[in-house]
N, C-alpha and C positions, 0 to 999 in steps of 0.2 A: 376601565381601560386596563389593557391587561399589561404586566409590568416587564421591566426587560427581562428580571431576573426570574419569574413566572416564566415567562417567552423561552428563555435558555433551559427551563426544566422542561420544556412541551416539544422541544427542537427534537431530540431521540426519537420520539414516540411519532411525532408526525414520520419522518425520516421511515422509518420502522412499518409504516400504515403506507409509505405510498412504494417504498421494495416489494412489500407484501402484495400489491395491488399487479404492480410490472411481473412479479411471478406468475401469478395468477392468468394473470392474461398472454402469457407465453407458452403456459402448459396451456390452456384452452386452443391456441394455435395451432401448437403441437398435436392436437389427440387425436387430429384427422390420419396424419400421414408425416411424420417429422421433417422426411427428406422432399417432400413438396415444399410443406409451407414454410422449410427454414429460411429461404431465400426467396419465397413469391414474394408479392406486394402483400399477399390476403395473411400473411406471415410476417416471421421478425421485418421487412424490409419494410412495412409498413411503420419502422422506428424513425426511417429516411424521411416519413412527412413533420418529426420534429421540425426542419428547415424550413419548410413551407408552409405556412399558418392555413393556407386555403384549401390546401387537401388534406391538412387533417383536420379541419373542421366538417369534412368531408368523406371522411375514413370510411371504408364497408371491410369486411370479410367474409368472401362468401356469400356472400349476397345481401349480408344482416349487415345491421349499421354496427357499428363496434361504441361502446361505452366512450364517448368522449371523455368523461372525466377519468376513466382508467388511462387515457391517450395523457391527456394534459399533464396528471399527476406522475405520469411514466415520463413524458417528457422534462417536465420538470426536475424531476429524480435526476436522468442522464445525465441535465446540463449543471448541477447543484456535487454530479460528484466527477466532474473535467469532461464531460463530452461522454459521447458513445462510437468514439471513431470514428476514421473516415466515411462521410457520407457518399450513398452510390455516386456514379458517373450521371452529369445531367442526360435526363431521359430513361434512363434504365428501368426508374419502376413504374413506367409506363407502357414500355416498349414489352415488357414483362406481362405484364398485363393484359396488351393488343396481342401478343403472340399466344401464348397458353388459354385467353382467350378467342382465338382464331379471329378476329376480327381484321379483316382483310383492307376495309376501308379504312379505317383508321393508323394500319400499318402505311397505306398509301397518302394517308393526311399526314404523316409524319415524315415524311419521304423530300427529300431534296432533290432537283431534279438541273443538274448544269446545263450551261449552253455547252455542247461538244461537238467539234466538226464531224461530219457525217463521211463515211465510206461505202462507195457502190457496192460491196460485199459485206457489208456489215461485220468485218473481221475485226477492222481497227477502229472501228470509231461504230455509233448508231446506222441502221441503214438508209441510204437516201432515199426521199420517196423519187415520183417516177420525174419533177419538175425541179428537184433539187442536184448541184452537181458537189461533185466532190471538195469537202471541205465546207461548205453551207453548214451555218451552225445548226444544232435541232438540243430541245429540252429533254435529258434521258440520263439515267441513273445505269451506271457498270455493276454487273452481275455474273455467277457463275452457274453455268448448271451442274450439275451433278457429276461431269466426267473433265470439271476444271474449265471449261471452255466458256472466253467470253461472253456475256451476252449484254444485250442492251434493254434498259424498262425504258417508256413512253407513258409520260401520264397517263394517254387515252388509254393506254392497253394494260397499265399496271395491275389492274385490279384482278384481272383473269389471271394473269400471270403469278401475281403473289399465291395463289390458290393454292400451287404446289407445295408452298410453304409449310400453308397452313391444312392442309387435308389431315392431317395425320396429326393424335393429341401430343406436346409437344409439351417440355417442361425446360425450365431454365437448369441450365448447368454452372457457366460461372462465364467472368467478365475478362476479357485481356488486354494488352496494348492490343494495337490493331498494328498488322505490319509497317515496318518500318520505313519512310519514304513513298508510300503509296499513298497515303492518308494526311489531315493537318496533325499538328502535334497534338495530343489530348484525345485522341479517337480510341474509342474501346470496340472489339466485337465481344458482342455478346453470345453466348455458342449455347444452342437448345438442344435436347435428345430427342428421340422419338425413335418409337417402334416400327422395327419391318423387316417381313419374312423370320418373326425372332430373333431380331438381331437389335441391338441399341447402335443407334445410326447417330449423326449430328448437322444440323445446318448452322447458319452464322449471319448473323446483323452489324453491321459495323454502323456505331454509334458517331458523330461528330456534332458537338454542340445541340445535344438533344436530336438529332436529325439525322434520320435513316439516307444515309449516305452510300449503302453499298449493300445485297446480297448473298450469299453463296448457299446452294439450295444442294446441297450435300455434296461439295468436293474432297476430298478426304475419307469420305465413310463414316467411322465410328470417331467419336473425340479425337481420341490421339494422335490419329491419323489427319484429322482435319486440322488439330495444331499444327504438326510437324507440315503439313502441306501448303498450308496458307504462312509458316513463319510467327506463329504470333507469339507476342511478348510476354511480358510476366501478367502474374494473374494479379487483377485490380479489384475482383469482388465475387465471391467475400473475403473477406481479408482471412490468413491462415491465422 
């Protein structure tokens, strides 16, 4: 059996063996593309399944399964030297994931969808169908197209719809309050880039309780423009 006083000589070197390990597999992260995988899931944020035992025993990058015990040993290290910071917004590195992955259906499996009264013009509220009157609730998620304007998602029709989204390869940019008084407290958008006509352009996901609660399919234009247009609050992820 090994002694305490042994135990406190081996404490360094294990210490020393599992930094060494967490390097390692940050530069390997890294060697693709820094500024993709700093903040993908397939990247540093795959530090965030520290919190949840079932997706990192779960872990992939890229498609290749990633070293559990470099996971565990990494995770271990975090929590042995006070944490690794705030962990993402629930949902985020998933939503991360469904988006840069373009996967459409699962964007819409993640999707919250309220009762909201219905409007014969679909200006203010979802549109009514032809047997519905004004104010009849109906199941629909608020959304913005591209030139800021209302619009309504419908389970049945989310999925075509989300497409615009996702047509175009899209990377994760960073996380913010989501505006103030339009959303529950604790909602973040999530704000993606993407190319077009050579221009870096940005959409937005408004996160609440893991649950895609709201889209905006380019109001704003480029980032800054979509911050300053939507109002959004300080930045939640990654931390500066």
């Amino acid at each position: 059996m090994t002694s305490a006083g042994s135990w406190g000589r081996a404490w360094p070197g294990f210490v020393l063996l599992a930094g060494a390990l967490l390097v390692a597999e940050i530069a390997s992260a890294a060697s693709t593309t820094a500024a993709q995988h700093a903040r993908a899931p397939g990247g540093v944020l795959w530090l965030d399944r520290c919190d949840h035992p079932s997706r990192l025993m779960g872990a992939t990058r890229d498609g290749h399964a990633v070293s559990r015990l470099r996971i565990v040993l990494s995770c271990w290290l975090i929590a042995a030297c006070g944490g690794g910071g705030n962990s993402a917004p629930a949902g985020l590195a998933d939503l991360i994931a469904v988006v840069e992955g373009a996967d459409g259906q699962r964007l819409v499996d993640m999707a919250r969808f309220d009762a909201l009264p219905c409007d014969p013009q679909g200006r203010e509220g979802p549109l009514c169908s032809a047997d519905q009157r004004a104010g009849d609730l109906i199941a629909a998620m608020p959304a913005l197209d591209s030139a800021c304007g209302r619009i309504y998602l419908r389970p049945e029709t989310a999925l075509a719809t989300v497409g615009a989204l996702l047509e175009r390869p899209s990377r994760f940019h960073a996380a913010y309050e989501a505006p103030g008084g339009a959303y529950a407290d604790g909602s973040v958008s999530a704000v993606f880039t993407f190319e077009m006509d050579g221009r870096l352009r940005a959409n937005e996901v408004v996160l609440s309780d893991g649950h895609v609660v709201s889209l905006n399919f380019g109001c704003g234009g480029d980032v800054d423009g979509l911050i300053e247009a939507r109002g959004l609050g300080q930045l939640v992820w990654p931390e500066d």
